[in-house]
PyMOL commands that place a pseudoatom at each C-alpha (Angstrom):
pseudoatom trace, name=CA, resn=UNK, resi=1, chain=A, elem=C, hetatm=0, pos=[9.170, -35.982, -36.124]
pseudoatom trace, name=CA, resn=UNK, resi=2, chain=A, elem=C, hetatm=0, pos=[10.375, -35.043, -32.464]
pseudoatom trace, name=CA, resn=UNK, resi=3, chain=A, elem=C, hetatm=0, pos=[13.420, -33.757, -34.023]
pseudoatom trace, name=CA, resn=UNK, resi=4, chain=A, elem=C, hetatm=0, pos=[11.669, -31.609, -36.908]
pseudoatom trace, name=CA, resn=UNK, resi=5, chain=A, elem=C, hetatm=0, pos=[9.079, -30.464, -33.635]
pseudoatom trace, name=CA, resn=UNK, resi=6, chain=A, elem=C, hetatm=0, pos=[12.652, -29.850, -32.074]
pseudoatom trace, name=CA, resn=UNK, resi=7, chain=A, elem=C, hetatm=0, pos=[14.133, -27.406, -34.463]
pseudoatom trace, name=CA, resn=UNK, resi=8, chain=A, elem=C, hetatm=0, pos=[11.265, -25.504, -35.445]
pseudoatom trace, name=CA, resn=UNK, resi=9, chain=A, elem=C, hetatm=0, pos=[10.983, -24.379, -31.766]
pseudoatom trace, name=CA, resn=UNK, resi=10, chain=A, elem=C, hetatm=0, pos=[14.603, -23.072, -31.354]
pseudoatom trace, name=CA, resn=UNK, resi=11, chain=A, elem=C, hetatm=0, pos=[14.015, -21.604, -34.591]
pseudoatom trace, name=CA, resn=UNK, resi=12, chain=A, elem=C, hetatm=0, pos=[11.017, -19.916, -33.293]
pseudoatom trace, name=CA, resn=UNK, resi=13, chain=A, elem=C, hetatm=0, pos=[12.937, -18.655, -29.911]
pseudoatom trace, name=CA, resn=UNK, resi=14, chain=A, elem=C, hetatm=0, pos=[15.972, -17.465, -32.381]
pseudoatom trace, name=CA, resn=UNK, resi=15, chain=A, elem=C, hetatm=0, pos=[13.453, -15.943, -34.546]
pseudoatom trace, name=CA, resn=UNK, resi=16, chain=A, elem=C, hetatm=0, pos=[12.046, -13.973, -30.944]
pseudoatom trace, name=CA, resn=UNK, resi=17, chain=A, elem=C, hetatm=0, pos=[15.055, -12.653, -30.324]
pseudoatom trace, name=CA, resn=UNK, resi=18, chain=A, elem=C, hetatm=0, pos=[16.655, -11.123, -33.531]
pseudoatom trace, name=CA, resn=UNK, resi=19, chain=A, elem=C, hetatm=0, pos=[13.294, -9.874, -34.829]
pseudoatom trace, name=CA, resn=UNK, resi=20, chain=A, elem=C, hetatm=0, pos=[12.249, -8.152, -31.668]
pseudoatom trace, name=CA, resn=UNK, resi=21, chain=A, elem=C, hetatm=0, pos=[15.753, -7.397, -29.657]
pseudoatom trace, name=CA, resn=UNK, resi=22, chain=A, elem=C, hetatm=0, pos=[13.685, -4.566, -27.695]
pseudoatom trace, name=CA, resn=UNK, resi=23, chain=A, elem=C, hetatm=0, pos=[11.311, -6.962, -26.198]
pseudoatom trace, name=CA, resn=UNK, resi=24, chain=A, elem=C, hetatm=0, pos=[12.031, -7.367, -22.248]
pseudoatom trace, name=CA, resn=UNK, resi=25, chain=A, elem=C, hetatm=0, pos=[11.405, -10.699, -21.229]
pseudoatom trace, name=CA, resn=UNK, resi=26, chain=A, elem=C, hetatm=0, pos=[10.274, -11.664, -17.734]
pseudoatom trace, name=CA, resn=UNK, resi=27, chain=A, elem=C, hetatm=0, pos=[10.956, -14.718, -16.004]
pseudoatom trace, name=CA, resn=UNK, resi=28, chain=A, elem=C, hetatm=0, pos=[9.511, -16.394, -12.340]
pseudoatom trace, name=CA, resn=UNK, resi=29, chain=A, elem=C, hetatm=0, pos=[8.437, -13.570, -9.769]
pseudoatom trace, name=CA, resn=UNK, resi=30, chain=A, elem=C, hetatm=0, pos=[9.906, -10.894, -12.325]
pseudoatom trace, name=CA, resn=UNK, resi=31, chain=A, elem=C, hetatm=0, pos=[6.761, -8.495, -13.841]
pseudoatom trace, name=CA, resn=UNK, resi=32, chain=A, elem=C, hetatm=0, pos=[6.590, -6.741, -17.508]
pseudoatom trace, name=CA, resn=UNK, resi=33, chain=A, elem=C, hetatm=0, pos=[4.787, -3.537, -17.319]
pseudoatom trace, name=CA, resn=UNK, resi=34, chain=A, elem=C, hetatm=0, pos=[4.299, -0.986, -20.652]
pseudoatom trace, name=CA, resn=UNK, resi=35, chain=A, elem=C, hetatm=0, pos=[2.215, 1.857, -20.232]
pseudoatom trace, name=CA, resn=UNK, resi=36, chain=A, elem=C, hetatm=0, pos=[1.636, 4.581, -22.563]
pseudoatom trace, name=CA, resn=UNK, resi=37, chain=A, elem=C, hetatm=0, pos=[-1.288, 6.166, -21.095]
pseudoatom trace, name=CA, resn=UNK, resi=38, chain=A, elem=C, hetatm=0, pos=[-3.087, 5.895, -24.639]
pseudoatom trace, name=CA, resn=UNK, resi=39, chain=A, elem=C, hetatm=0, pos=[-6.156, 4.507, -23.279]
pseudoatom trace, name=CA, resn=UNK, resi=40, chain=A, elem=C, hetatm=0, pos=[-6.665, 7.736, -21.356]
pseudoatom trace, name=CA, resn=UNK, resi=41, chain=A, elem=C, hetatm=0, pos=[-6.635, 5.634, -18.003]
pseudoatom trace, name=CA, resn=UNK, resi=42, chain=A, elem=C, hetatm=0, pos=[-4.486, 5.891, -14.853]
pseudoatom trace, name=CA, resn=UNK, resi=43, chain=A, elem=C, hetatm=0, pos=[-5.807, 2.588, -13.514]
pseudoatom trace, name=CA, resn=UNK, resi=44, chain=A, elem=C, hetatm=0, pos=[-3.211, 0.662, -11.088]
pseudoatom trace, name=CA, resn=UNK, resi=45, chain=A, elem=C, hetatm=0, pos=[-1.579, 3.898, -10.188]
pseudoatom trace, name=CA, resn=UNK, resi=46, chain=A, elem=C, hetatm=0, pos=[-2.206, 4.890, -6.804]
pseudoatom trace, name=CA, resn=UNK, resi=47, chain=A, elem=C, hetatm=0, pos=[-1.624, 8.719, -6.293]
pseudoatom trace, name=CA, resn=UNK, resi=48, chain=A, elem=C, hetatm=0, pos=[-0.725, 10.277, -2.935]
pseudoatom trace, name=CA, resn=UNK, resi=49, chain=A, elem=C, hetatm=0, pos=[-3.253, 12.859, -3.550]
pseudoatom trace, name=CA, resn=UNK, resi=50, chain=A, elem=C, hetatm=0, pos=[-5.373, 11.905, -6.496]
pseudoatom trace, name=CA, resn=UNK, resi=51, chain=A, elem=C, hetatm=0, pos=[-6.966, 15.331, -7.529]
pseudoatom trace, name=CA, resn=UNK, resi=52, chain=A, elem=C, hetatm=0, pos=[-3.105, 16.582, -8.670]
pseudoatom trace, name=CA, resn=UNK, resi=53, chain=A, elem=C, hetatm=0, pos=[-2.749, 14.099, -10.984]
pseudoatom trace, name=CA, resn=UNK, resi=54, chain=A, elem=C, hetatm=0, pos=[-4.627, 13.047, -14.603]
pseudoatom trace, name=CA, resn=UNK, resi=55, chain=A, elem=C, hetatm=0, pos=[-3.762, 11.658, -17.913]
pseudoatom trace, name=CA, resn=UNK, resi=56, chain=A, elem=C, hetatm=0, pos=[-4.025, 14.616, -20.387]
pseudoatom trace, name=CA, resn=UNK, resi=57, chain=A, elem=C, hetatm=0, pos=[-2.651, 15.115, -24.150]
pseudoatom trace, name=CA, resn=UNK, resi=58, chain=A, elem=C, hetatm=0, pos=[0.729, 16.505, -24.179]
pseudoatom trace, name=CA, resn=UNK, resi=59, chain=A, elem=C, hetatm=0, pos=[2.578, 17.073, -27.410]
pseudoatom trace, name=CA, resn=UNK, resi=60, chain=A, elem=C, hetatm=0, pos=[0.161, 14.809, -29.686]
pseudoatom trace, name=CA, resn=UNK, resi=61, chain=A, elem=C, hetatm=0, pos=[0.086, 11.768, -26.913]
pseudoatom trace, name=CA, resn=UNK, resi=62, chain=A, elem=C, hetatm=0, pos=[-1.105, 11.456, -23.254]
pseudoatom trace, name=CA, resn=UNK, resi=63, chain=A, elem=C, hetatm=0, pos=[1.181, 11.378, -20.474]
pseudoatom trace, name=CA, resn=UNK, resi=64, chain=A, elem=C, hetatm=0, pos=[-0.093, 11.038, -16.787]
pseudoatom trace, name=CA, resn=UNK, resi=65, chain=A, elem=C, hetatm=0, pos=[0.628, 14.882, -15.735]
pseudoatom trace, name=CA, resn=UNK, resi=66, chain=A, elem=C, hetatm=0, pos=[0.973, 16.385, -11.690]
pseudoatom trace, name=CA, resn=UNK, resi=67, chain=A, elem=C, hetatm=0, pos=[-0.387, 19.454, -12.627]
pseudoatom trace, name=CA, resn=UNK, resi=68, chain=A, elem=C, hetatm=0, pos=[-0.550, 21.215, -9.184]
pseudoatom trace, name=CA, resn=UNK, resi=69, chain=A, elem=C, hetatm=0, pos=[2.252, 23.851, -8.562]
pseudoatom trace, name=CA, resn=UNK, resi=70, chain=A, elem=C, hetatm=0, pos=[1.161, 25.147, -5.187]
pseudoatom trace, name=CA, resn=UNK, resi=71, chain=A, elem=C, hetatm=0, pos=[1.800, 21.766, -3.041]
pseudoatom trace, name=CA, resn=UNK, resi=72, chain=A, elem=C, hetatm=0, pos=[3.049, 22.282, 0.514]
pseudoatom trace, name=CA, resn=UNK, resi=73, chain=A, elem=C, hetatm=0, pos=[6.688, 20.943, 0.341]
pseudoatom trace, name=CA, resn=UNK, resi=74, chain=A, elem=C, hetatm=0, pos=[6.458, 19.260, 3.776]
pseudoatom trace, name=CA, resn=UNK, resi=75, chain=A, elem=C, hetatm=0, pos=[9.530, 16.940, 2.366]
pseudoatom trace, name=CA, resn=UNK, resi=76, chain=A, elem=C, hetatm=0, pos=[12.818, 18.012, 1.096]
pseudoatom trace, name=CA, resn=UNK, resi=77, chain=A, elem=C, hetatm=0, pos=[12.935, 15.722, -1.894]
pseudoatom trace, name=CA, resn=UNK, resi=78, chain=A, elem=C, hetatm=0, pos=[9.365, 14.469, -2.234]
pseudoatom trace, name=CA, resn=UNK, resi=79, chain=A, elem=C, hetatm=0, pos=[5.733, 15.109, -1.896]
pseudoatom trace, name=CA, resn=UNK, resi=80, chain=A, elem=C, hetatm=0, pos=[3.668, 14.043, -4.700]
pseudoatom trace, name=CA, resn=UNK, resi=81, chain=A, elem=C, hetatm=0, pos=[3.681, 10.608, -6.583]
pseudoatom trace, name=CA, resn=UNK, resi=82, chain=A, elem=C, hetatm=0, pos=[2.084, 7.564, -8.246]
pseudoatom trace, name=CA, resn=UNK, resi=83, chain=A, elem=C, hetatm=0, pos=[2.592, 4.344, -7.286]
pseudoatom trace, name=CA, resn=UNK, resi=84, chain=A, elem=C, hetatm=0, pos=[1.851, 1.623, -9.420]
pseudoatom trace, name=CA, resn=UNK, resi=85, chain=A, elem=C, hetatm=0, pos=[0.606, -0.835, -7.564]
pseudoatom trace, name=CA, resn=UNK, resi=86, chain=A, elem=C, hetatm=0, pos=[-0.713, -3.828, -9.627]
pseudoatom trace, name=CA, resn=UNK, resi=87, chain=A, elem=C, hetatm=0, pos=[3.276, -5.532, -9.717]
pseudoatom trace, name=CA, resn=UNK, resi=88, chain=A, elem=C, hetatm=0, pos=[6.361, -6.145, -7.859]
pseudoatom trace, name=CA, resn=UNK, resi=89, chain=A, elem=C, hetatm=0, pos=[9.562, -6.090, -9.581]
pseudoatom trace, name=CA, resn=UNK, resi=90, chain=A, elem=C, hetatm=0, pos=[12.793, -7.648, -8.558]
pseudoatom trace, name=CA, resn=UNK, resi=91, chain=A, elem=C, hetatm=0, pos=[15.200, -6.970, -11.003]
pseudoatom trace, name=CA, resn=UNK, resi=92, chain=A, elem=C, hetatm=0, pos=[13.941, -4.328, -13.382]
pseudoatom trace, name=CA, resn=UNK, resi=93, chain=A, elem=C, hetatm=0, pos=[15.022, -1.732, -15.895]
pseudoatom trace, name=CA, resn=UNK, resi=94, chain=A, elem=C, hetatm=0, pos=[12.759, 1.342, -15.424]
pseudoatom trace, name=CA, resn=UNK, resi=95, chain=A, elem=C, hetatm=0, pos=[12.565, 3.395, -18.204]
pseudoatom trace, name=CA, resn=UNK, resi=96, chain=A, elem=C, hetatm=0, pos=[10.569, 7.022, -18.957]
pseudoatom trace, name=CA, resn=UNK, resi=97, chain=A, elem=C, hetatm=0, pos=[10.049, 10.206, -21.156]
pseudoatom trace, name=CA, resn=UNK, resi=98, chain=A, elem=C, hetatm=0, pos=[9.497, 13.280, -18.767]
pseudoatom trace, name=CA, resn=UNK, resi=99, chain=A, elem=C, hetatm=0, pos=[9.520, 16.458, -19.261]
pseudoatom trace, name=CA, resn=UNK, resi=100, chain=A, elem=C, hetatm=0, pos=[9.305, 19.409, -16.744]
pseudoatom trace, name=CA, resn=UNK, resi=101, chain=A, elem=C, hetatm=0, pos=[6.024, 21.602, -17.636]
pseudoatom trace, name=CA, resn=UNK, resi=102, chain=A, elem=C, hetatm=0, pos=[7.734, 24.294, -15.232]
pseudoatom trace, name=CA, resn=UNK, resi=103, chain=A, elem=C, hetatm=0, pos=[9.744, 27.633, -16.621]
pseudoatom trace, name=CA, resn=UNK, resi=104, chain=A, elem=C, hetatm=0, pos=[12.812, 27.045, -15.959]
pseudoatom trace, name=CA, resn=UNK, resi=105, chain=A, elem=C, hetatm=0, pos=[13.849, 30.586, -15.940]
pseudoatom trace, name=CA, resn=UNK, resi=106, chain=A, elem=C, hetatm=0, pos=[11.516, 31.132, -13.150]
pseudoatom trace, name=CA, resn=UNK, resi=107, chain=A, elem=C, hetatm=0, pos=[12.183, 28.116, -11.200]
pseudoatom trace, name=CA, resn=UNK, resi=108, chain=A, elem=C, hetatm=0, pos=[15.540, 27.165, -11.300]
pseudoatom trace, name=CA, resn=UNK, resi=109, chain=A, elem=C, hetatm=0, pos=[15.015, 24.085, -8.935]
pseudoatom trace, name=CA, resn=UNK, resi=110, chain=A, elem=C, hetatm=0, pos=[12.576, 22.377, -11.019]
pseudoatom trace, name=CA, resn=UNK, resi=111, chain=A, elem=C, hetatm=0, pos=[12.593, 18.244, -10.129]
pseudoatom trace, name=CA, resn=UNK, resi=112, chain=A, elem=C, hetatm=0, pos=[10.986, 15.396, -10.741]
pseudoatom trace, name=CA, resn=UNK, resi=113, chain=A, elem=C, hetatm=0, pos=[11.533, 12.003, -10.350]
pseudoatom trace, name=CA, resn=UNK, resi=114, chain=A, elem=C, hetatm=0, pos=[11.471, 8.139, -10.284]
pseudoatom trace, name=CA, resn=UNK, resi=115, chain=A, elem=C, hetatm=0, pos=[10.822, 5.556, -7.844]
pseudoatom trace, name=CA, resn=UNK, resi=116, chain=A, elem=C, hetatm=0, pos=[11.767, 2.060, -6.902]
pseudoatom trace, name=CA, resn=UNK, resi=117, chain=A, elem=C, hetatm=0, pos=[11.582, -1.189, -4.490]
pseudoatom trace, name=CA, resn=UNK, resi=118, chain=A, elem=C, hetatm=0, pos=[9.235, 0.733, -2.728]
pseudoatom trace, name=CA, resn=UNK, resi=119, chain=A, elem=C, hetatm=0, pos=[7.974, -0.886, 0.134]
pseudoatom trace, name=CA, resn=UNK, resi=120, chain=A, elem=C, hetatm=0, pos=[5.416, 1.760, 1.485]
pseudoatom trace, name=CA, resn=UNK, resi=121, chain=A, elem=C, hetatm=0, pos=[5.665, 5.594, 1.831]
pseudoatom trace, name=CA, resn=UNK, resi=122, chain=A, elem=C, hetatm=0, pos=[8.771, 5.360, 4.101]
pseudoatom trace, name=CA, resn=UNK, resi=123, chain=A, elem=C, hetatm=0, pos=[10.932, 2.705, 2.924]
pseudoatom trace, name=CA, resn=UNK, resi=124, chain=A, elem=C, hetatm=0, pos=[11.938, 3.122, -0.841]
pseudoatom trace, name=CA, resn=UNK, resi=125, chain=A, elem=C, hetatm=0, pos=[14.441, 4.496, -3.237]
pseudoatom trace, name=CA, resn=UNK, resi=126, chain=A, elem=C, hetatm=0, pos=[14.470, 7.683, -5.206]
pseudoatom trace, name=CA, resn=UNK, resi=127, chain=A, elem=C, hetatm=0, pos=[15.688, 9.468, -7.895]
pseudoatom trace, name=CA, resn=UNK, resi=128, chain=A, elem=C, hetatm=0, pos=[14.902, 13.275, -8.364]
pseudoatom trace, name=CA, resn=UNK, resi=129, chain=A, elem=C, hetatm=0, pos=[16.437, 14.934, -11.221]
pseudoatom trace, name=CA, resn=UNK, resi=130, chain=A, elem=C, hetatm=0, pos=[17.089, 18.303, -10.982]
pseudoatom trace, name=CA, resn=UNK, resi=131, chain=A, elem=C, hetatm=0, pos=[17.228, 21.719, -12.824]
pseudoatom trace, name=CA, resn=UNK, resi=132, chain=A, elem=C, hetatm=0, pos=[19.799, 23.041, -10.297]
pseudoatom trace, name=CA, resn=UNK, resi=133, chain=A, elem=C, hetatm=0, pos=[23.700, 22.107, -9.821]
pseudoatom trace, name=CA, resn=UNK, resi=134, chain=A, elem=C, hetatm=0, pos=[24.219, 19.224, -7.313]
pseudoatom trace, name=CA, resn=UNK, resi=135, chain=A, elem=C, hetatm=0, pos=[20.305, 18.882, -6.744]
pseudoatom trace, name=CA, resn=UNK, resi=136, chain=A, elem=C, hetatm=0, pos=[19.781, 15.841, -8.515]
pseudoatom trace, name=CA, resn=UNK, resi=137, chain=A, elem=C, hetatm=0, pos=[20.486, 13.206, -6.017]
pseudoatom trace, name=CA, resn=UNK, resi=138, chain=A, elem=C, hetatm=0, pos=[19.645, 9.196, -5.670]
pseudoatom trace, name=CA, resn=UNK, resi=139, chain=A, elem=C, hetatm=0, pos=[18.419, 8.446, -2.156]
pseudoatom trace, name=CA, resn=UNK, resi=140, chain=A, elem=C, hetatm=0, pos=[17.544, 5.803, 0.276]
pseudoatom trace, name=CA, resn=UNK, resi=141, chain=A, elem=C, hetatm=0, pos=[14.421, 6.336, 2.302]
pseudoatom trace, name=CA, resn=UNK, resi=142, chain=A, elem=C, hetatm=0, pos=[14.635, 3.657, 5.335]
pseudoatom trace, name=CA, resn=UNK, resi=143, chain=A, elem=C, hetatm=0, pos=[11.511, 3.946, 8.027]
pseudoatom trace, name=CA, resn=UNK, resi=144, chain=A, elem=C, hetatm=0, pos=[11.177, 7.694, 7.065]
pseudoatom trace, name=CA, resn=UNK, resi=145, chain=A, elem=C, hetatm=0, pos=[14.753, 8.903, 7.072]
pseudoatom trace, name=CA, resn=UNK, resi=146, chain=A, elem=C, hetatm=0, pos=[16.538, 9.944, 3.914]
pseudoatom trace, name=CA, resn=UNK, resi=147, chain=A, elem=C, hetatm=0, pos=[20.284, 9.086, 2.861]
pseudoatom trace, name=CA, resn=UNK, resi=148, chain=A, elem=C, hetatm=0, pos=[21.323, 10.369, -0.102]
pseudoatom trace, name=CA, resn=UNK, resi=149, chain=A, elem=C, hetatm=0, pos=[23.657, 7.806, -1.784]
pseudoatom trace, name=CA, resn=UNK, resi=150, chain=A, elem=C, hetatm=0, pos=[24.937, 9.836, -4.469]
pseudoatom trace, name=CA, resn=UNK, resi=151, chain=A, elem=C, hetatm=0, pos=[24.767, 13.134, -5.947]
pseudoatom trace, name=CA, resn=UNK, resi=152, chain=A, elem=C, hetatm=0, pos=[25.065, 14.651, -9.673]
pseudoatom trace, name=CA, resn=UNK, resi=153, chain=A, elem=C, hetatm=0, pos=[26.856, 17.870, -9.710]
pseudoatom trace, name=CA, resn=UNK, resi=154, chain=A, elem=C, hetatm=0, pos=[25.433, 18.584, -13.247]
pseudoatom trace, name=CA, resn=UNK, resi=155, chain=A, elem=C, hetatm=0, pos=[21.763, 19.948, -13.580]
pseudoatom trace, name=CA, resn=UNK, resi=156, chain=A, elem=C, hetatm=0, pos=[19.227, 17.534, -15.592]
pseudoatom trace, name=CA, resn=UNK, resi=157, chain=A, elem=C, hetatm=0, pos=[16.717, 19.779, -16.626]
pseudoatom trace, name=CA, resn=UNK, resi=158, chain=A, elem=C, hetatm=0, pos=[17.867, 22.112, -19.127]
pseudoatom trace, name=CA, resn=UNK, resi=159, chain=A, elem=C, hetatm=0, pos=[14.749, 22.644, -21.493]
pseudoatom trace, name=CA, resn=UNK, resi=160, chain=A, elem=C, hetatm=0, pos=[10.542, 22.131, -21.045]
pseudoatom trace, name=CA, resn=UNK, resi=161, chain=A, elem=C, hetatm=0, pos=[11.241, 18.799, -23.468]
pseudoatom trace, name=CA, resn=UNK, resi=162, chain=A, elem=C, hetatm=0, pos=[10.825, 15.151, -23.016]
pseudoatom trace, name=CA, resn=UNK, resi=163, chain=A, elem=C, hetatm=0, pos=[14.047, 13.320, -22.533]
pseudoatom trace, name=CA, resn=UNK, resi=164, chain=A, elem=C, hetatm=0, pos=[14.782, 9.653, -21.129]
pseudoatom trace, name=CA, resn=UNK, resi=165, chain=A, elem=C, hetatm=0, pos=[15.251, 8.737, -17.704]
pseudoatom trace, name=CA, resn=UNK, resi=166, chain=A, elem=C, hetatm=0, pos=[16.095, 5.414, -16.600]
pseudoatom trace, name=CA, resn=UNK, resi=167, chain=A, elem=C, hetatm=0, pos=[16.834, 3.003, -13.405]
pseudoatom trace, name=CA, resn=UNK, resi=168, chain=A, elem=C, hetatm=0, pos=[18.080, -0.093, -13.386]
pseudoatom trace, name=CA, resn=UNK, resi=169, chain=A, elem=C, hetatm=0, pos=[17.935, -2.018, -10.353]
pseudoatom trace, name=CA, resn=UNK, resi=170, chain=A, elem=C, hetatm=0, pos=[19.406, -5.912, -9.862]
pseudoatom trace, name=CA, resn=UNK, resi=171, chain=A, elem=C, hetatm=0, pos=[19.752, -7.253, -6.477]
pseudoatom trace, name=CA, resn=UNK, resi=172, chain=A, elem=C, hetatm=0, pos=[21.437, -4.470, -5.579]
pseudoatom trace, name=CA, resn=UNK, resi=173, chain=A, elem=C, hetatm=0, pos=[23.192, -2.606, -8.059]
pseudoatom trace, name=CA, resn=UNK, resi=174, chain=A, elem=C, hetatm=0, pos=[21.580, 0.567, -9.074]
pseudoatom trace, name=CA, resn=UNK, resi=175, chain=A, elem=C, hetatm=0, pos=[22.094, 2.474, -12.252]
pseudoatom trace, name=CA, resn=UNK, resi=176, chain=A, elem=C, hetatm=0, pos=[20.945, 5.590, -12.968]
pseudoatom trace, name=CA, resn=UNK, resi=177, chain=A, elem=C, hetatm=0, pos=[20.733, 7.222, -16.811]
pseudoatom trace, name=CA, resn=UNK, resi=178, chain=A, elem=C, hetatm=0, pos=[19.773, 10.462, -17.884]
pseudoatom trace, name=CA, resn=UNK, resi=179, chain=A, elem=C, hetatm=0, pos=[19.581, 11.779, -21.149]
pseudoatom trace, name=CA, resn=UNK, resi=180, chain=A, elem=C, hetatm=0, pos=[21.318, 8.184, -22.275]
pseudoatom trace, name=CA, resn=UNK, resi=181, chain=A, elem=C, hetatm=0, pos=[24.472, 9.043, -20.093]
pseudoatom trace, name=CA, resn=UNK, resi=182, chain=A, elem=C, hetatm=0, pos=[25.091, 7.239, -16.528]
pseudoatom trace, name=CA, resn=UNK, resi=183, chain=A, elem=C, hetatm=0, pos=[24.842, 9.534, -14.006]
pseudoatom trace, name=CA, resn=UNK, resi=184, chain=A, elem=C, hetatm=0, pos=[24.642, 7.501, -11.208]
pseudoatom trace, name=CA, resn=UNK, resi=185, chain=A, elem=C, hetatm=0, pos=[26.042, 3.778, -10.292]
pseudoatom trace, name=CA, resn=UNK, resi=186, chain=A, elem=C, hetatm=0, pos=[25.676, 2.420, -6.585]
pseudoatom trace, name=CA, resn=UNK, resi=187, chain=A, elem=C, hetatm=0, pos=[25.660, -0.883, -4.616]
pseudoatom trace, name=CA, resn=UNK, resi=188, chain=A, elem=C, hetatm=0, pos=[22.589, -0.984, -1.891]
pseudoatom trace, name=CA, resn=UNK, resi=189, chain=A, elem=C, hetatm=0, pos=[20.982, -4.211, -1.312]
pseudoatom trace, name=CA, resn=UNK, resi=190, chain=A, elem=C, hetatm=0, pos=[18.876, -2.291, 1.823]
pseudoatom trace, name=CA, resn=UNK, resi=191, chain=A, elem=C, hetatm=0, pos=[15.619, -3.320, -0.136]
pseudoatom trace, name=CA, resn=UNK, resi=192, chain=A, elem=C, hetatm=0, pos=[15.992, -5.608, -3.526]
pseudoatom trace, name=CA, resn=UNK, resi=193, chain=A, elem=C, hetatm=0, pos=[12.620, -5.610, -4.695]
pseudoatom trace, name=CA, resn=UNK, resi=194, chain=A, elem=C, hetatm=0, pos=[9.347, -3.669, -4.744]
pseudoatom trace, name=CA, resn=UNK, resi=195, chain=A, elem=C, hetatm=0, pos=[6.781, -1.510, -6.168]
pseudoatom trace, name=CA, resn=UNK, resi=196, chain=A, elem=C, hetatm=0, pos=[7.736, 1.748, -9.306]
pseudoatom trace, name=CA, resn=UNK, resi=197, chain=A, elem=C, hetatm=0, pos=[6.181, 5.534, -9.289]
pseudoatom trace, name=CA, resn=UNK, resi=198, chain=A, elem=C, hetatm=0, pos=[7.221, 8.566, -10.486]
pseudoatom trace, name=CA, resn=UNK, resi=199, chain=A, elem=C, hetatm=0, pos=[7.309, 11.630, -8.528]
pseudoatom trace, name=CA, resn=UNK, resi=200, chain=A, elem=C, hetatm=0, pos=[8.012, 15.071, -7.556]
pseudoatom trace, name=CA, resn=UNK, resi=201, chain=A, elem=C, hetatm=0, pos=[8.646, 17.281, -4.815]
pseudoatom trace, name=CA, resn=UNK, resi=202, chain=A, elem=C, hetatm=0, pos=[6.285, 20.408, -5.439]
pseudoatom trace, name=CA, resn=UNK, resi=203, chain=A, elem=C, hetatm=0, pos=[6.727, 20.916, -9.271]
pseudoatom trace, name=CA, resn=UNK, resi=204, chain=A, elem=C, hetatm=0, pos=[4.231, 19.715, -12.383]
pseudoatom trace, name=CA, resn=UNK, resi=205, chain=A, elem=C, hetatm=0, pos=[5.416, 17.439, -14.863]
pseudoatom trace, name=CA, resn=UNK, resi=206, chain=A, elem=C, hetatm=0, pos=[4.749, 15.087, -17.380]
pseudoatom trace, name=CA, resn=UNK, resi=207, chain=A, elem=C, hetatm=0, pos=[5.368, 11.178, -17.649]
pseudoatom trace, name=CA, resn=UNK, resi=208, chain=A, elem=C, hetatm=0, pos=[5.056, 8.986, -20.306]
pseudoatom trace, name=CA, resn=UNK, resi=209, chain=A, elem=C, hetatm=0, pos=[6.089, 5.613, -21.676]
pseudoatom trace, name=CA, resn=UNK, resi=210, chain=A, elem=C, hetatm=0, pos=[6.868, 3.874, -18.570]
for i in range(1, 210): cmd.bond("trace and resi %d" % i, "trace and resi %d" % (i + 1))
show_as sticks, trace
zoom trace
């Protein structure tokens, strides 16, 4: 009987993980987070200024959208964001649809972006993706300074469309897709765990299926 109990549990685990290979497991202090924003709520996200941000339908779903485009750009690479603050994650893959609701045409440096192991509002790491050529940069902030780690000479915004964005981050080595190419791959151990957001620097946008 124990070994009958035996093989219908590894059968169950092998059944886990060929019938649902896009499942992300989590194990000890590591956290699982999904959100859709389908439930029309923003709860756990805590915005730096609350009244620019709201979940609204977007193309048929809802998205949490930072609608404002006349925020004072006191910082360089960012000025608005959601933090969500419910989980810590150590090693994590952090995966989203945006899309830029800025013309393009008009505003050639249109950005937004992702962040991670953040600590508090002056000690994290960033990714802004960029409509402009050598704009879209990863970057260190460390007690309120930025260092920009690496930079992508190739713009990332190219159309008003949702594409995939995506950071990886395990004790230390960052990676960094965009549209499902690596743009960005970097060793920095300065913090190895912390809090996710998404971002921008003075530009609306739309993020989904975190």
């Amino acid at each position: 009987m124990k070994i009958s109990v035996t093989v219908s549990l590894l059968t169950l685990f092998f059944l886990i993980a060929v019938l649902a290979p896009n499942r992300a497991f989590a194990y000890k202090n590591d956290a699982l987070l999904s959100e859709d924003f389908e439930d029309l709520s923003a709860d756990g996200w805590d915005m730096s200024n609350p009244s620019n941000w709201r979940v609204e339908q977007d193309y048929g779903d809802y998205s949490l959208h930072q609608w404002n485009t006349r925020i004072n750009a006191e910082d360089d690479y960012l000025n608005e964001y959601a933090i969500y603050s419910r989980k810590t994650f150590s090693t994590v893959t952090f995966t989203a649809a945006v899309r830029t609701a800025e013309n393009i045409n008009s505003n050639p440096e249109a950005d937004f972006g992702l962040i991670f192991n953040y600590q508090d509002q002056n000690n994290f790491y960033y990714v802004s993706f960029n409509a402009k050529e050598n704009e879209t940069v990863l970057l260190l902030r460390h007690f309120g300074e930025d260092q920009i780690l690496a930079r992508c000479a190739t713009p990332q915004l190219d159309d008003p469309y949702y594409f995939t964005v995506s950071v990886k981050s395990d004790n230390g080595k960052i990676q960094v897709t965009s549209h499902d190419i690596l743009i960005f791959e970097y060793f920095d151990d300065t913090f190895v765990r912390g809090k996710i957001g998404v971002g921008t620097k003075d530009d609306a946008a739309y993020f989904d299926d975190l």
